[in-house]
NUVEX-644330 format. One record per residue (C-alpha): residue in three letters; x, y, z. Coordinates in steps of 0.001 Angstrom, whole numbers, plus 500000, padded with zeros to 6 digits. Each point is the difference from the previous one (the first is absolute). Layout:
alaXYZ
...
This chain:
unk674949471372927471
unk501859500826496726
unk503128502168500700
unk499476503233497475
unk503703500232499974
unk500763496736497503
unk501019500415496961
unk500786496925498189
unk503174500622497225
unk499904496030498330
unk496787498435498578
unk500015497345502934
unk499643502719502271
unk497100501513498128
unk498296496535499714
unk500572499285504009
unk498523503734501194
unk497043499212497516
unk499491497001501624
unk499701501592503646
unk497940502815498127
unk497064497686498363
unk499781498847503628
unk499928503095501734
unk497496501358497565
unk498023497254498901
unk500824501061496223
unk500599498269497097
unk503576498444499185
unk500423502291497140
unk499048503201501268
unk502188499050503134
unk503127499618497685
unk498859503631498337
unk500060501410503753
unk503244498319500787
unk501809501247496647
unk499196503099501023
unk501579499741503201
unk502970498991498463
unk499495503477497550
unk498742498176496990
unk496360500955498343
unk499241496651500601
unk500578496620499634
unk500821499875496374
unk502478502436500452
unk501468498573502763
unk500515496628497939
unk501991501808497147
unk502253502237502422
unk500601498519502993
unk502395496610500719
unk498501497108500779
unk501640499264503592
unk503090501783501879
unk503645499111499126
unk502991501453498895
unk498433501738497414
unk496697500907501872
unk501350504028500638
unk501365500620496572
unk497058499907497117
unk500275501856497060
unk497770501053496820
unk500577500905497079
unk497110501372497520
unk500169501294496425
unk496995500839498179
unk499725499503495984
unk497901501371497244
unk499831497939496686
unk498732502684497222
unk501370496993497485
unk497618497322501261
unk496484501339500583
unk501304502274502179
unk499691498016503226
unk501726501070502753
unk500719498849504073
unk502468499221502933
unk502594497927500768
unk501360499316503447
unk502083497872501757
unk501338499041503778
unk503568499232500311
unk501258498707503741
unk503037501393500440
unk502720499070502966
unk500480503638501306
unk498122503784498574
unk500745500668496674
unk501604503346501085
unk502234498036501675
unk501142498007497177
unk500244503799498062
unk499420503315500926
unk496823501864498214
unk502319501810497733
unk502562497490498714
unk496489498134499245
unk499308502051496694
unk503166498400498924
unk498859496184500539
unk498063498658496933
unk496616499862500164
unk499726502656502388
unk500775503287497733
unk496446500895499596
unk498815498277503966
unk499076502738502597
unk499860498755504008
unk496167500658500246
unk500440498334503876
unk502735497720501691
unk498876497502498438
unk499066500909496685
unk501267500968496787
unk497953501242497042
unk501138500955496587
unk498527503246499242
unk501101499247496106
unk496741498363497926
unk501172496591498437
unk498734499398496545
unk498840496668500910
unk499497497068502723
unk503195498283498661
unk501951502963500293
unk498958500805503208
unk500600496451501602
unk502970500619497964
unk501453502876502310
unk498433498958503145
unk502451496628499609
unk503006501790499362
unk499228501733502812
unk499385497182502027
unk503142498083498421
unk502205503432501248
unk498841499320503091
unk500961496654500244
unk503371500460498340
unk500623503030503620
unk498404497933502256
unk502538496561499678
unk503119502075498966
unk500023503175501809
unk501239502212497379
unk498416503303499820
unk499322502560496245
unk503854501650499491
unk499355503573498146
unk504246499493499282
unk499063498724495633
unk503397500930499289
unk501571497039502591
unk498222497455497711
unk503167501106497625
unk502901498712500896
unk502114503173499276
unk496881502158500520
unk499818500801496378
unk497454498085498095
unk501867498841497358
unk501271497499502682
unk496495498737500714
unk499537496439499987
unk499237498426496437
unk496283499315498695
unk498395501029503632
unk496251500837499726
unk497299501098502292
unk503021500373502995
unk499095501228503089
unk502866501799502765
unk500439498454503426
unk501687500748503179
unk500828498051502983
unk499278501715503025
unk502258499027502248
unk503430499230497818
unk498740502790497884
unk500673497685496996
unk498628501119496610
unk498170496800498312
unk498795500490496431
unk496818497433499147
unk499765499672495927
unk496944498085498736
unk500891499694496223
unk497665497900498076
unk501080496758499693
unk501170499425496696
unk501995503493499913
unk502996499988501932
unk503456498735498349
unk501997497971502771
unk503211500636498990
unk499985503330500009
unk498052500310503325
unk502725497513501403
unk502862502397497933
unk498702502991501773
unk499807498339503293
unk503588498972499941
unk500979503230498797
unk498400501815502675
unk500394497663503055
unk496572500022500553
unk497654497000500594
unk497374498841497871
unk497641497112500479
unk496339499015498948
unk497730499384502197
unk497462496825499912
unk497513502775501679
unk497734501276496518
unk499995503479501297
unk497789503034500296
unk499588501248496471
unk498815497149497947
unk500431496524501568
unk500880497355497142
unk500418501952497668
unk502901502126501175
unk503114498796502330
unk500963501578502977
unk503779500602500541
unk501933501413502941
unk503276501913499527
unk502319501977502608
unk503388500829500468
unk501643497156501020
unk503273501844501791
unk498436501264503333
unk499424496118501649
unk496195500368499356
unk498413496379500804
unk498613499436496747
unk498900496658500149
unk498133501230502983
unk497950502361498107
unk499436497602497373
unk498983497110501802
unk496965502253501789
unk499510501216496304
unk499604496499498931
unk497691499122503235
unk497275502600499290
unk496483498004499311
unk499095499512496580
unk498912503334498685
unk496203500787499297
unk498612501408496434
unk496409501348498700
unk499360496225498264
unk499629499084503568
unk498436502472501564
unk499217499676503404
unk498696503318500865
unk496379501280500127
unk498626501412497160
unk497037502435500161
unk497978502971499083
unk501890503397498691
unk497309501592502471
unk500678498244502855
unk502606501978501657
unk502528497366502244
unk499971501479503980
unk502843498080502036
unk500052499038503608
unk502382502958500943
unk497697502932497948
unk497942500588503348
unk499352503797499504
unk497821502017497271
unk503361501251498357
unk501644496679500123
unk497088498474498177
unk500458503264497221
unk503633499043499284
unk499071496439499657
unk497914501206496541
unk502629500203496889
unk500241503015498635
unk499471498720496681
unk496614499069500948
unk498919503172500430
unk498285502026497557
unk502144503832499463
unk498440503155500072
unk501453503656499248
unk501131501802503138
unk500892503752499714
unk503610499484499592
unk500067496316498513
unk498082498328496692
unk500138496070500067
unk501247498807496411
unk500223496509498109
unk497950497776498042
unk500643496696502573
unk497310499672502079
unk501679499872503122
unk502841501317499326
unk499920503624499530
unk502700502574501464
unk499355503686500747
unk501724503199498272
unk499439503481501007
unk497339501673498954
unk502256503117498669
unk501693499774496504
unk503369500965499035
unk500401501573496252
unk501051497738497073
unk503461502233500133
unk500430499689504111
unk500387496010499474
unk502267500323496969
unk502377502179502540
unk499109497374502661
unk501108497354497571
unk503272501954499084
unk501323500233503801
unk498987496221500557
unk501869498987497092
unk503013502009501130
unk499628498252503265
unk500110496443498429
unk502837500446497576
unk502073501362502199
unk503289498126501387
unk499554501352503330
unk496619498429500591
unk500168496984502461
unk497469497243498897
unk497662500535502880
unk499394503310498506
unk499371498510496320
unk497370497559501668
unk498193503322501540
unk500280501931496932
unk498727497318497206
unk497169499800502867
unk499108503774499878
unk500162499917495984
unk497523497226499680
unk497541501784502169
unk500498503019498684
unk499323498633496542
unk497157498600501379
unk498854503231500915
unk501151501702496634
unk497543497738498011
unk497069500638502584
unk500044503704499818
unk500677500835496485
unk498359498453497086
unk501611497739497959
unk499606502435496669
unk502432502380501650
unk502836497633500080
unk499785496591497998
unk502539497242499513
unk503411501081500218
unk499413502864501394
unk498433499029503100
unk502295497225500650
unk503167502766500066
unk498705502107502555
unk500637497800502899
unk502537497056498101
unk502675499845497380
unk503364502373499737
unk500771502596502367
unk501028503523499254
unk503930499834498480
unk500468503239500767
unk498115503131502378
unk499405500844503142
unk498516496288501648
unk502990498179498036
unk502441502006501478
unk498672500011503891
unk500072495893499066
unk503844500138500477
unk500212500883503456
unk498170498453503186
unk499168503742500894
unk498647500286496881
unk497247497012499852
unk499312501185503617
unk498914503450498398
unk497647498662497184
unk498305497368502320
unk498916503201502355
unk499083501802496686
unk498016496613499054
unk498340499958503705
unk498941503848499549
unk498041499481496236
unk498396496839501463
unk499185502184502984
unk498792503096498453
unk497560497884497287
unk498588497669502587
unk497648500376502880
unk501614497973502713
unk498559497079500415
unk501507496177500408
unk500728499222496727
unk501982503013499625
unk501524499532502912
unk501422497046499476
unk501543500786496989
unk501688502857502191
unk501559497848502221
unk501860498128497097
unk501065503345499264
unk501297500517503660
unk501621496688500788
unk501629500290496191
unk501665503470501896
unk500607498601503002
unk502084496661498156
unk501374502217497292
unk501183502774503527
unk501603496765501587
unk502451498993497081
unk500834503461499555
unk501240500523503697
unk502095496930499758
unk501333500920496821
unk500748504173501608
């Protein structure tokens, strides 16, 4: 008698249970491995063959996927899905937290649709592309899982004197590391190959006391093509050669000319193992497969298929975005603006721009014109320049900024994330003022 209670997690497993199954039942071998798949919470036996491991091991627990869809308007318009299974040693939350993630490349536009699964809710533009980002992905998670080294948010410690005209010479597509344990700050720079000038890397190395040293690993942003060097500050006793000797261990990295993956339809929706329940198998859809409708606060907006954001369905008057434009200019040009603010504010602009050129047509403004509202010089002089000279000040016009948006807008998500840029800007801004009091 078949226990009810097995449920196979490797391919072997499925394969022995259908086994006892066609004998039980007196069924066919096939439809035996479809019952035994699903036992082991796969449709069926296909899908058991492209998710699950093929026997138990170290790596048996710890399966991942990672799917991007693509649309290719500039090649007959064909579109589809890419996934892939990585085997990793431990959880991937283990080797990063689900936050620090959106700082690891290839994972900016991934969303955790189940434990173990990733999907990019960001339409590629083709197959290449999206092979493209599922590798870099995969390479980033090779590069965690054999060094240790978690995503540092810390930019600034990548300068030496935490001023970036100290930063090291030539660097390109650099990515900021921390040690967890020694808390050591590790700066990877993948320049392409033929860029960087020795001598002055070496020069600034020297003048710095830091350590600096390539790597026979290719690296996670374009192997062969670019380099991958490691720098730190070499006057704490960090083990170095350590951390470049697992560096140089990693496995040979994979790219889309090899692609290993499974390729197939854009319709065909990837369910993993872990998505067991009706809303688990929703967030295992990409959003950008998904065709937009209006809501009564929200209208969907782009001309990607796949790729469309939401704005509210309110407008704000041609003159309320000019005086939107004026504070956030005041904001950005002011010296008491710490960067993290700048990043939030030439966010907000560029949505709001966006916004601009949906609700208004493009007679009322053209050219020039449009292109001031939300970019070029701030105010010299008047009320927004002057609140830019204080902390107190910038706090002020941010809350005046958050009450236009507020009072133009139905509330809704897209507004209200533009509202919390607004509030954390505050918040930052309120932080540097106390310690300065």
């Amino acid at each position: 008698m078949l226990n009810s209670d097995v449920h196979p997690s490797t391919l072997e497993g499925v394969k022995r249970l259908a086994t006892q199954i066609r004998k039980e039942r007196g069924i066919k071998h096939s439809n035996a491995l479809d019952v035994a798949a699903q036992a082991a919470n796969c449709a069926n036996y296909r899908h058991a063959q492209r998710t699950l491991p093929a026997s138990g091991g170290s790596f048996a627990q710890h399966i991942l996927f990672l799917t991007v869809y693509w649309y290719d308007k500039k090649n007959s318009h064909r579109c589809g899905r890419e996934t892939i299974k990585v085997e990793l040693s431990k959880p991937i939350l283990d080797l990063c937290g689900k936050s620090d993630l959106k700082l690891v490349r290839g994972f900016g536009t991934m969303r955790m649709a189940a434990v173990d699964h990733f999907v990019s809710d960001t339409l590629a533009n083709s197959q290449d592309y999206a092979r493209n980002v599922i590798y870099k992905a995969e390479r980033s998670l090779r590069f965690m899982e054999h060094t240790g080294l978690r995503p540092s948010r810390d930019y600034r410690a990548a300068w030496p004197d935490r001023s970036e005209g100290s930063r090291l010479p030539s660097s390109d597509h650099t990515t900021d590391w921390v040690d967890p344990v020694s808390g050591q700050f590790i700066l990877i720079d993948e320049p392409y190959s033929a860029s960087p000038n020795a001598a002055d890397r070496t020069a600034w190395a020297h003048r710095h006391g830091w350590g600096l040293r390539k790597s026979s690993w290719s690296g996670m942003y374009y192997p062969h093509k670019c380099d991958l060097y490691i720098a730190t500050n070499g006057n704490g006793g960090y083990d170095f050669d350590a951390l470049v000797a697992k560096i140089d261990a990693i496995p040979a990295p994979l790219t889309e000319e090899s692609w290993t993956g499974e390729s197939a339809s854009f319709f065909d929706i990837f369910i993993s193992p872990a998505a067991k329940t009706p809303q688990d198998r929703r967030r295992a859809r990409s959003k950008a497969t998904i065709m937009p409708k209006p809501s009564t606060t929200t209208i969907p907006y782009s001309s990607n298929f796949g790729n469309s954001g939401r704005r509210p369905a309110g407008a704000m008057p041609v003159a309320g975005h000019i005086e939107m434009g004026r504070i956030i200019k005041s904001v950005l040009h002011s010296s008491h603006t710490p960067y993290s603010v700048e990043q939030r504010m030439n966010t907000l602009r560029a949505r709001l721009e966006d916004w601009l050129s949906l609700e208004i047509g493009r007679s009322q403004l053209d050219g020039p014109e449009f292109f001031d509202v939300y970019y070029r010089d701030a105010d010299s002089e008047g009320p927004y320049a002057e609140a830019a000279q204080s902390r107190s000040g910038l706090i002020r016009i941010l809350g005046d900024l958050k009450q236009k948006l507020q009072t133009a807008y139905p509330s809704c998500a897209p507004l209200r994330e533009q509202l919390r840029r607004i509030d954390k800007s505050i918040l930052l801004i309120g932080k540097l003022k106390a310690t300065t009091d």
